[in-house]
Structures are given as C-alpha cells and as structure tokens.
Wavefront OBJ file of the C-alpha trace (Angstrom):
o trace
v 15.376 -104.339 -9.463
v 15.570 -101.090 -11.753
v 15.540 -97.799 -10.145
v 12.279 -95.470 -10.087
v 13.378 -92.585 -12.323
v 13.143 -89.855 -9.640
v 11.551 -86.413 -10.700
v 12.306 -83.015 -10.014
v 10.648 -79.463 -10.871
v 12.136 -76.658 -12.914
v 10.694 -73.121 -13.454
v 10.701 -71.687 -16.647
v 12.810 -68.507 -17.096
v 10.876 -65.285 -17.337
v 10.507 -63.397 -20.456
v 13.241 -60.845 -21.414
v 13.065 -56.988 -19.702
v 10.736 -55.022 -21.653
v 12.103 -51.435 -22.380
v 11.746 -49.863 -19.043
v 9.385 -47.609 -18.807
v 9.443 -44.051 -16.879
v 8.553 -43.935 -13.302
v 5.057 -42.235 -12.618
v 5.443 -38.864 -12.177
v 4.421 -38.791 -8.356
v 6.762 -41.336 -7.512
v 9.950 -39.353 -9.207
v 12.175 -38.496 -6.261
v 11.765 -34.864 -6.227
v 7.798 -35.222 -5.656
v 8.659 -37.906 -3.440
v 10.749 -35.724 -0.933
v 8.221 -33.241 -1.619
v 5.408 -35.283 -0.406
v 7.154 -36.051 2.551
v 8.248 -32.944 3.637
v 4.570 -32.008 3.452
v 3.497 -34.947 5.822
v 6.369 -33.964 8.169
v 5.181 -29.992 8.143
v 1.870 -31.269 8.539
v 2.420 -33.490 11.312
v 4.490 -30.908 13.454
v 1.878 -28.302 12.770
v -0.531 -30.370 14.270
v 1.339 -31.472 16.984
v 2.315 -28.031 17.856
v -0.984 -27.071 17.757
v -2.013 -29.812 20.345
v 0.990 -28.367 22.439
v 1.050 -24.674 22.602
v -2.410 -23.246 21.341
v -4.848 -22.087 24.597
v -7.958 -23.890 25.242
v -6.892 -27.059 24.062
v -5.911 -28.051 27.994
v -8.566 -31.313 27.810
v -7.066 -32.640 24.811
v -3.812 -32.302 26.153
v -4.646 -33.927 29.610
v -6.325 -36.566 27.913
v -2.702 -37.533 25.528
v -0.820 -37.860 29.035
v -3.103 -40.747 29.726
v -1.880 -42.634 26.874
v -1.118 -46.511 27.800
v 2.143 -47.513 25.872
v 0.801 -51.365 26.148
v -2.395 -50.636 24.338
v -0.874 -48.432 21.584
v 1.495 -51.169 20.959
v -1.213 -53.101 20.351
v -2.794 -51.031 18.340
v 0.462 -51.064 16.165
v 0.673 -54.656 16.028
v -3.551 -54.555 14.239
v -2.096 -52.327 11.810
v 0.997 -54.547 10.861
v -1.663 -57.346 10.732
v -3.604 -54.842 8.320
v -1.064 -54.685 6.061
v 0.106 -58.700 6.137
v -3.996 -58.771 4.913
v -3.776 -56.234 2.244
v -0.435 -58.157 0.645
v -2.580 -61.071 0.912
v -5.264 -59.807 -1.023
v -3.162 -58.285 -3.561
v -1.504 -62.056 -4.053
v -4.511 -63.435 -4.055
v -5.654 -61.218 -6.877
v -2.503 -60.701 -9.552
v -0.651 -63.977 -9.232
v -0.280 -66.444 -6.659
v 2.674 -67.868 -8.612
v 4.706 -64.726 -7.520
v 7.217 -65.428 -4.681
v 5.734 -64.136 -1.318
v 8.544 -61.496 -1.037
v 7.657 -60.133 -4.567
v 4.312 -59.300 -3.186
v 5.304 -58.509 0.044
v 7.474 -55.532 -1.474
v 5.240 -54.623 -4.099
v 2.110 -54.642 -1.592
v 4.093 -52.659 1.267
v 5.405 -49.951 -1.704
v 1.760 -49.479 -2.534
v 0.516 -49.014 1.182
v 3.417 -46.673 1.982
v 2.438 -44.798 -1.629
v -1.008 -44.413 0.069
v 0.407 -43.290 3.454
v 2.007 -40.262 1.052
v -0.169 -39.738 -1.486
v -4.651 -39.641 -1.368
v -6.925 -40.111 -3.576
v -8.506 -42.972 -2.576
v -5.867 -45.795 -2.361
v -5.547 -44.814 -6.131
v -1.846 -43.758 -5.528
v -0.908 -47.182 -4.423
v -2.270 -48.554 -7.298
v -0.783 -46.439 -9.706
v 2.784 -47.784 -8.235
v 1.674 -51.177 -8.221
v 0.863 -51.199 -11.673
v 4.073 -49.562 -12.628
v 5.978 -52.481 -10.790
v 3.930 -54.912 -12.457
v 4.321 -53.827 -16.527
v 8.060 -52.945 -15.648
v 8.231 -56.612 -13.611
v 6.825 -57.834 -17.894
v 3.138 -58.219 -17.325
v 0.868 -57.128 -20.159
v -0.874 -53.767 -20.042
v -4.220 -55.143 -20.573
v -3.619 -57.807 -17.827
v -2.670 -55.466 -15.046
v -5.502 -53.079 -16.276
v -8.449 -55.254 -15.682
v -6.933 -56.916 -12.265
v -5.985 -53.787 -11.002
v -10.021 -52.773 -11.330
v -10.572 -56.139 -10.104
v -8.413 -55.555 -6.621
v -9.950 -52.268 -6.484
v -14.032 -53.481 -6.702
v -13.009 -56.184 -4.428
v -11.639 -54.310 -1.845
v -14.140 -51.731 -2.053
v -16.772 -54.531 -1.802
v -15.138 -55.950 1.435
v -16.229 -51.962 3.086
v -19.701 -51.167 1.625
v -20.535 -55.067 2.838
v -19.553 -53.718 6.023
v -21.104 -51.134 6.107
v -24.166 -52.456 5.139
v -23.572 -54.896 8.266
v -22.794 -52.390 10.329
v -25.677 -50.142 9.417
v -28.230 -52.679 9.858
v -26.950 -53.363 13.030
v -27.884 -50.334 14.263
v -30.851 -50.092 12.307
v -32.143 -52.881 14.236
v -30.211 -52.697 18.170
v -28.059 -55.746 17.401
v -24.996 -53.697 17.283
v -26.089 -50.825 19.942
v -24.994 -47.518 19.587
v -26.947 -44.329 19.371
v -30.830 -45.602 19.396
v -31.582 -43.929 15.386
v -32.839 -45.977 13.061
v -32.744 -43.598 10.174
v -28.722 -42.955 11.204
v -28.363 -47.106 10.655
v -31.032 -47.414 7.653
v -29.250 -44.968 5.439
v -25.727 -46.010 5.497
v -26.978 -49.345 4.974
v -29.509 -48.583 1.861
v -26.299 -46.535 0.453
v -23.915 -49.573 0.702
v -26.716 -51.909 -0.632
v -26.677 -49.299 -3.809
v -23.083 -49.046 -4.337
v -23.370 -52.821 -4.231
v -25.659 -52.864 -6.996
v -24.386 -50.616 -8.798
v -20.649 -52.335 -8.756
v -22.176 -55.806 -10.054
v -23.655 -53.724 -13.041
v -20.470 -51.728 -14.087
v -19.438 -54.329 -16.291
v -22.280 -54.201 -18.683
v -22.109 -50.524 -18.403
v -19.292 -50.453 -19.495
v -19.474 -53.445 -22.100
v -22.240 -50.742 -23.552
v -20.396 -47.745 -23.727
v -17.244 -49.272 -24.988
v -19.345 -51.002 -27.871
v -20.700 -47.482 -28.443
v -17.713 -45.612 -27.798
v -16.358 -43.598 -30.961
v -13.380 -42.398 -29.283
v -10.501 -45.262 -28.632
v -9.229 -44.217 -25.408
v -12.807 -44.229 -23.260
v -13.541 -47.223 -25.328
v -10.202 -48.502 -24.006
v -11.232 -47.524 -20.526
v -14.458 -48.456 -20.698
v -13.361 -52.410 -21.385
v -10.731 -51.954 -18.982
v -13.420 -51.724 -16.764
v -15.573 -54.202 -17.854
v -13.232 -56.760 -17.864
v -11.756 -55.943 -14.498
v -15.572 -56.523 -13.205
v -15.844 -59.931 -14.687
v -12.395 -60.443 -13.322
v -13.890 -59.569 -9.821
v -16.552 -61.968 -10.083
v -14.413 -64.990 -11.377
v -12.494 -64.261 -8.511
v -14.865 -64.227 -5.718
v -16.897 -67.685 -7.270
v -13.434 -69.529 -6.532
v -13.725 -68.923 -2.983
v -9.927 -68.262 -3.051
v -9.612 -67.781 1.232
v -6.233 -65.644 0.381
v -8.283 -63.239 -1.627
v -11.472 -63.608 1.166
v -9.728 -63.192 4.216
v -7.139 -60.787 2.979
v -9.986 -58.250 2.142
v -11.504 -58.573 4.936
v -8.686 -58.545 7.507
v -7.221 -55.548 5.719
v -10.235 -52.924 6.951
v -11.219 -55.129 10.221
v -7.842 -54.975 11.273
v -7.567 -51.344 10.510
v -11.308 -50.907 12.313
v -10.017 -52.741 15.249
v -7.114 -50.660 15.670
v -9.160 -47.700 15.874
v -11.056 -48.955 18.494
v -8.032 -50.172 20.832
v -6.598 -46.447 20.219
v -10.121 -45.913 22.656
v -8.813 -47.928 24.937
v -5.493 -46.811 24.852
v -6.217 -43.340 26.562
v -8.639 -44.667 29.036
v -12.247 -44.014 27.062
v -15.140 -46.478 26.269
v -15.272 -48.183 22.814
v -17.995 -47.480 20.807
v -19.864 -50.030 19.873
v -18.980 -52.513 16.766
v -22.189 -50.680 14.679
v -21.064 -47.291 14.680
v -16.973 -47.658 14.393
v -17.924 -49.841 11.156
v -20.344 -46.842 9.997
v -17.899 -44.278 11.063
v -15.014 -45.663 9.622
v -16.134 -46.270 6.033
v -17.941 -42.896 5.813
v -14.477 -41.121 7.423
v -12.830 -42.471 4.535
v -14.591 -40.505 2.432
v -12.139 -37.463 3.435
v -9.293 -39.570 1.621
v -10.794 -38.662 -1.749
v -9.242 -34.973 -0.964
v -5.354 -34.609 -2.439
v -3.680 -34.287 0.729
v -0.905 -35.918 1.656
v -1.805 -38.810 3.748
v -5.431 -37.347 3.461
v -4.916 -35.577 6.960
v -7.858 -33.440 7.690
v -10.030 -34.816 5.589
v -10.119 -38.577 7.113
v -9.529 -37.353 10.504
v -12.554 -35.190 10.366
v -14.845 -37.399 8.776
v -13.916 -39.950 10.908
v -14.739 -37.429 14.173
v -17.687 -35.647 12.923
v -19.408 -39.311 12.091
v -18.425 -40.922 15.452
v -19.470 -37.696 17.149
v -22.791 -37.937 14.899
v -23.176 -41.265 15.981
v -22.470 -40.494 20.114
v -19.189 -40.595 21.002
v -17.619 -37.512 23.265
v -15.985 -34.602 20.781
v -12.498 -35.143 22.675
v -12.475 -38.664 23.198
v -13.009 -39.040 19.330
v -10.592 -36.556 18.465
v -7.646 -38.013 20.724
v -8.104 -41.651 19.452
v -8.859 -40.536 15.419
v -5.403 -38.804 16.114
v -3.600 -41.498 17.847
v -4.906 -43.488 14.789
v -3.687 -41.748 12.190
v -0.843 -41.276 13.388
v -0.102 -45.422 13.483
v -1.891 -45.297 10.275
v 0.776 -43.060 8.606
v 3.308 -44.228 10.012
v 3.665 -48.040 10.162
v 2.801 -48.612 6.113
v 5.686 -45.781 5.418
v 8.154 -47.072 7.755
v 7.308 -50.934 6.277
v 6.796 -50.339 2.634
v 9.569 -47.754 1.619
v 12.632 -50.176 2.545
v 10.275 -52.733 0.695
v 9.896 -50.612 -2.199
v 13.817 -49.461 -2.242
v 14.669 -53.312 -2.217
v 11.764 -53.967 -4.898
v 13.504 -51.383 -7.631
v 17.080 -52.772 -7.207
v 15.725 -56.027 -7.980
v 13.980 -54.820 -10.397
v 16.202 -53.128 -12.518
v 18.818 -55.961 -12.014
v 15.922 -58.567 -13.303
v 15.935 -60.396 -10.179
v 11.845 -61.194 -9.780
v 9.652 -63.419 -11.041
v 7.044 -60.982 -11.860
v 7.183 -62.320 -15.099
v 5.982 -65.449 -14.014
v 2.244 -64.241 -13.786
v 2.548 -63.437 -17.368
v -1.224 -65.324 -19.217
v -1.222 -67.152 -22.092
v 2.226 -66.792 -23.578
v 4.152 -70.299 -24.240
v 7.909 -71.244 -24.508
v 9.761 -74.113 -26.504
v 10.986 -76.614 -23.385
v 13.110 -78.784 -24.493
v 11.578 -82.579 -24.757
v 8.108 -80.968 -24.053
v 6.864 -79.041 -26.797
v 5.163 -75.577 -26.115
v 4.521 -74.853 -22.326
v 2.675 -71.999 -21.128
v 4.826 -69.896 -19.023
v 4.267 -69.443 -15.255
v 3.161 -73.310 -14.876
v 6.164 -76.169 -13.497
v 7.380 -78.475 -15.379
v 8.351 -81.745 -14.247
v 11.746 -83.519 -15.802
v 13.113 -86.466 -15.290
v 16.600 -86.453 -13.617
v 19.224 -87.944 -15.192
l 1 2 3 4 5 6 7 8 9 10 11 12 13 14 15 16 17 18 19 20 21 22 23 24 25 26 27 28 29 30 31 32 33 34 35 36 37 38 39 40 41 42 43 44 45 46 47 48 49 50 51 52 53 54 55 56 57 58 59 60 61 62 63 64 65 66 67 68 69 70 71 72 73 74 75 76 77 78 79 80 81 82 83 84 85 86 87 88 89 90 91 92 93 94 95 96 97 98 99 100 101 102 103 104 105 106 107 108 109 110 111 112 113 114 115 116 117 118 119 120 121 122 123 124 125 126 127 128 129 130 131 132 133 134 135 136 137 138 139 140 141 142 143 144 145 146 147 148 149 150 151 152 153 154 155 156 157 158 159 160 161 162 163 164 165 166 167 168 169 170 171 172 173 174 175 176 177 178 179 180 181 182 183 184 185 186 187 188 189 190 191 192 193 194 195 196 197 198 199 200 201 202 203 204 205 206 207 208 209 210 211 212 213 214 215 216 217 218 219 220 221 222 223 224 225 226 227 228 229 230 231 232 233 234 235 236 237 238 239 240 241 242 243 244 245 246 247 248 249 250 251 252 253 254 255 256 257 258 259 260 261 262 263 264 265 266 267 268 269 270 271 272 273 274 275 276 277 278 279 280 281 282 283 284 285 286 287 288 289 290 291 292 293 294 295 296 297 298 299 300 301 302 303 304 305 306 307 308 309 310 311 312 313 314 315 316 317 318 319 320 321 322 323 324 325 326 327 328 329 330 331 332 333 334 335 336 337 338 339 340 341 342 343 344 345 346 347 348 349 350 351 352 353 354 355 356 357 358 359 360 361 362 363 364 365 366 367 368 369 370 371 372 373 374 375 376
C-alpha cells in the first residue's frame, strides 16, 4: 500500500524593509519625556489640590471610603477594554498578523492616547507609523486607518443613540427629561447619517479637487468609508465585538468606580449619554485630555442628576485607571514592538494586498495567503 503524501504549510517571507522612515514627531523621545512629565505635574497638582486646598473636606472624606476590591475591579474592565480595542484593530488591518503583532501595536496606540489628545488621533498616528515601517502600502493603511476610526466612532454615537432614547422614553430611567434623552439621540442619529454619506462627499470633492493633496485626502477618505462598510456587511464578530467591548467596557468601569466609594450608579441611560458627550473634552490638546474629559464627563452626569461630589470622586478615580493601565500596558508593548521592528522580526508585512511572489513549483502567489507543499 503506497503512502498518502502528507502535507504541510509554509508562509511566504515578507517583503524586504522599506527605507525606514522618521518617527512622528510626537513620538521622538524628547516630546515623549516631555509629555510625560506633563501628565506627572498634572497628576500631582491635582492630587495636591484634593489634599491640601480648604473646603474640599467632602471630597476628601468621600476618597477614604474607597473599596480596594471594587477598584480592582474596575481595573480589570479597563484591561478588558483594551483586549477589545486590539481586537478591533485586528479585526480591521489584518487578521493574518500574529496576535502579539497586534497586541503591541494596539497597546502602543492606547498608551499614545493615554499621553497625547486629540481624539484617539494620536494613537493612530503611531499605529500607522508601525504599519508603513512594518511594509504596508501608504494608501492601504490610509483608507483602513479611516475605516477603524468611522467604525469605532460608529460603535459610540449607536450608543448614544441607545442610550438617549432610553431616556427619552423611561426604559433606561434616569432624570425624567425627555428633551435631555431626545437630543443626544437626534444628534447621534445625524452623525450617523452623515458618516454613511462621507464617502460620496468625498468621492465629489476629490473628483473636483484641483489641488493633489485634498484630492489625496479626500479619496483617502472615501475609500476608508467604503472600507468601513465592506467591513461591517461581513459580520466579522472580532471587528463587532471588539468595538463594542472597547467603550462598554470602558462605560462599565466608570460605573463600578460608583460603587467603589460607596455611591449609587446611575442608571445605564445617562452613563451612556454622559460618557460619549464627556469625551468631547478629549478633542482639547492636553495631555491625557485631563480637564477637559473629566469635566465634561461631571458637568453631563451632574446635568443628567447625579450628586456634584459623587460624580467628581468616581470621574477622578476613573481617569486615573484610565491613564494609567493603557500607559503601564502599551509602552513595554511598544518598546518590544520597535526592537522587533528595526531587527525585521514581524510579519507586518504579511497584510501587504495584492502583491505576488515566484514560489517555487507554484507559479505567482499572492503574498500573505499559505501555501501548501508536499513534504518530501
């Protein structure tokens, strides 16, 4: 009886380095330490504040109730946060990349957020670097990068369309307003809109475009929009569930941080409402956005009921997990990430469309898919 010819699978080698290109300027290492010698100054400001300044005896009363158990909790929602944002970001630029290649380059992005606001868009900036240093095209990691972007952004204005109709209507409780649920929700249900019908937009004003850069921009962003869509219509769960979990997570944790000083949760409704609209303070360049997401988040939960100091102690508590954990989890990650990449050893490369290599026996093979050989 003759043997069946057993089979095994071989990965094709990644292209060769492309010339390495410069660093973005806010990730050099002198604006790094700068950055975080701002957070640090920041932080013991504030803390110092909470401390020593008069008048402030309630806030400080309420901190010494803190439950270790529940904050530890809360820690472990924001670690869960971040599994869902490296998730998403898989799901999105290449699920042929190794898991630890996306784990690093998702973590280096978060922690670039935890140091640098303007929306998430400091993260992305890094991430993109990684990825056209790691031998991706430009105009590949252009239009996913806009499609990671729309898709996470849809994930919050769904919810907060969700959340806003809840209270619109009593099924999620909260402060009895209808016009404080109704508007949130009409403004998500816009943005919505809106989003779906930036590609043609942009289709438009990159056809009409006489100048090559916005017209460059303009189908970055068109493209990237389509890219969303195509996305989304696979029903790709990674991609689903990693959006998702990365802000429900995040709400959730703000909710146990309640909980973990001894105060009433608000309801579901108006921590979904609050929490998208505080984020709005991130779009100020602040390190770490402090001040500007910590007061949006505790003028809308205060707008929507919820004690001044009980607000204030949790947002804080928040933050403070929400600075911290990304940094401490994504700068090792992103230390690791650049050794390996400028030693060549990743399979970014891998995610590389549409380019084909001479395999021997086999003709022209696009690169990134396995090829099966028969073992000798």
């Amino acid at each position: 009886m003759s043997e069946r010819p057993s089979f095994s699978v071989e990965y094709l080698e990644p292209p060769a380095p492309i010339d390495a290109e410069p660093l973005p300027d806010e990730f050099t290492a002198p604006r790094l330490k700068r950055a975080l010698l701002i957070l640090a100054g920041i932080i013991v400001v504030i803390s110092a504040a909470i401390v020593l300044l008069p008048g402030l005896d309630s806030l400080r009363d309420r901190f010494n109730g803190a439950q270790p158990g529940w904050l530890a909790f809360a820690a472990l929602l924001q670690i869960l946060s971040c599994v869902s944002y490296v998730m998403v970001f898989r799901g999105v630029f290449c699920d042929r990349m190794s898991w630890r290649t996306s784990t690093e380059i998702g973590l280096g992005e978060l922690a670039a957020n935890s140091l640098f606001s303007v929306g998430g868009a400091g993260g992305l900036a890094l991430g993109a670097w990684i990825l056209r240093r790691g031998g991706l095209p430009r105009d590949y990691i252009a239009h996913r990068t806009v499609a990671f972007f729309l898709i996470t952004s849809l994930a919050n204005v769904t919810f907060l369309a969700i959340g806003g109709i809840g209270l619109a209507t009593g099924i999620l409780h909260g402060e009895h307003n209808v016009l404080l649920g109704l508007l949130p929700a009409i403004a998500a249900v816009l943005i919505i809109v809106l989003a779906l019908g930036a590609g043609q937009a942009a289709g438009a004003l990159q056809r009409r475009s006489m100048r090559a850069k916005l017209a460059a921009a303009a189908g970055a962003v068109g493209d990237g929009v389509g890219e969303a869509m195509r996305l989304l219509k696979t029903g790709d769960p990674m991609i689903y569930l990693g959006a998702a979990g990365y802000m429900l997570f995040d709400v959730a944790m703000l909710g146990v941080c309640f909980t973990a000083f001894g105060h009433d949760v608000p309801p579901a409704g108006v921590l979904l409402v609050a929490y998208i609209v505080g984020q709005l303070g991130g779009l100020i360049p602040i390190p770490g956005g402090i001040g500007g997401v910590d007061g949006g988040l505790i003028g809308t939960l205060v707008l929507y009921g919820v004690d001044p100091g009980d607000a204030a102690v949790a947002v804080i508590a928040y933050r403070g997990l929400l600075l911290t954990i990304p940094a401490l989890l994504g700068l090792p990650a992103l230390a690791v990430l650049r050794k390996r990449l400028q030693s060549e050893a990743h399979d970014i490369a891998a995610c590389a469309p549409g380019q084909t290599v001479e395999v021997l026996g086999r003709g022209e093979v696009q690169r990134g898919v396995p090829v099966t050989t028969s073992a000798e």
